[in-house]
N, C-alpha and C positions, 0 to 999 in steps of 0.2 A: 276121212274122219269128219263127222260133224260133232260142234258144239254149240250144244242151245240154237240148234237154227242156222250156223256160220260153220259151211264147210270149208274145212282147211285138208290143203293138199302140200308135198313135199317135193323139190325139184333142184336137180342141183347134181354132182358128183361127190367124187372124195375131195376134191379139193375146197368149194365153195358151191351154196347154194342159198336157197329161201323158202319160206312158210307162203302160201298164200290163200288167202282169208277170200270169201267169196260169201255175200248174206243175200238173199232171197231179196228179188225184188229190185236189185240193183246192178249197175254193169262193172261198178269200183271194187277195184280188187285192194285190200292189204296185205304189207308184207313182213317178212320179218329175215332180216338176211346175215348170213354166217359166212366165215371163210374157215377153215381147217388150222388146225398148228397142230400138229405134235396128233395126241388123244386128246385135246379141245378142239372145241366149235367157239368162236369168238363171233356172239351175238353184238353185229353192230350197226344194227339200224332198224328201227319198226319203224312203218309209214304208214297209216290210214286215213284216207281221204276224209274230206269233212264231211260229205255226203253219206259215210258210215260211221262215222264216231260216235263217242256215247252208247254204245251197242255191243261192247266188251268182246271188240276186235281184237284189239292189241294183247288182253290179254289170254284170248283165246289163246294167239299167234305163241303167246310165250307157254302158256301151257302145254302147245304140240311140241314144241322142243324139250320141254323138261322131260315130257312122255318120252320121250326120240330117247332120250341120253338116259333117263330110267331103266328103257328098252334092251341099249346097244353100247350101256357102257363109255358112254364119254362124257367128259367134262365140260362146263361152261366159262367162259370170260364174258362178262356181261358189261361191256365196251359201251351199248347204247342206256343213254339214262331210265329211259323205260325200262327193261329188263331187271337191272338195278336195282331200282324199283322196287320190282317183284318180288326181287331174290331178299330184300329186306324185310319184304309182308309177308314172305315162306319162309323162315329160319327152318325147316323141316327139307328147307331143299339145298342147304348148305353141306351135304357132302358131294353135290353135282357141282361145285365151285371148283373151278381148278386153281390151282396152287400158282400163283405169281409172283415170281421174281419181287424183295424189297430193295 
C-alpha cells in the first residue's frame, strides 16, 4: 500500500507484528507495532526516525491499521501516545476502539 509517496507494508503473525513505512529516497524505515489480545491489536508503539519525520509517517503508519481492522474486523487499544492521538482527531473511528476493562 502506498500513501502519498510512503509505502507501507504489513509483517507479523497472529500473535504480534508491525506497520512499516518506507519513503522514497531514504534507507529509514518507520514503524508501527501491535501485539494480539483477544479480537484487538494493541497498538504500542510508532517509531519514525528523524531523518523521516514531518512527512506524515506516523500517521500513515496509523491509518494502514485502522484500514487493516476496517478490513478484518478487529479492534484497536491504542497503548502508544501517538495512536491516541489519532483516535481523538477520528472520533469517526471510535467504533474500531476495543472495550477496556474500568
Amino acid at each position: 500500500m502506498a500513501i502519498d509517496g510512503i509505502k507501507i507494508t504489513s509483517h507479523g503473525n497472529a500473535a504480534r507484528g508491525e506497520y512499516r513505512a518506507e519513503v522514497p529516497g531514504s534507507e529509514a524505515v518507520g514503524r508501527l507495532t501491535w501485539i494480539a489480545r483477544g479480537e484487538a491489536r494493541i497498538a504500542d508503539h510508532t517509531l519514525v526516525p528523524p531523518e523521516i519525520g514531518g512527512q506524515g509517517v506516523a500517521a500513515s503508519l496509523v491509518n494502514a491499521l485502522v484500514a487493516d481492522a476496517q478490513r478484518e474486523g478487529f479492534t484497536i487499544v491504542p497503548q502508544c501516545s501517538y495512536v491516541e492521538a489519532q483516535f481523538k482527531r477520528h472520533p469517526e473511528w471510535s467504533d474500531l476502539l476495543a472495550a477496556t476493562p474500568s
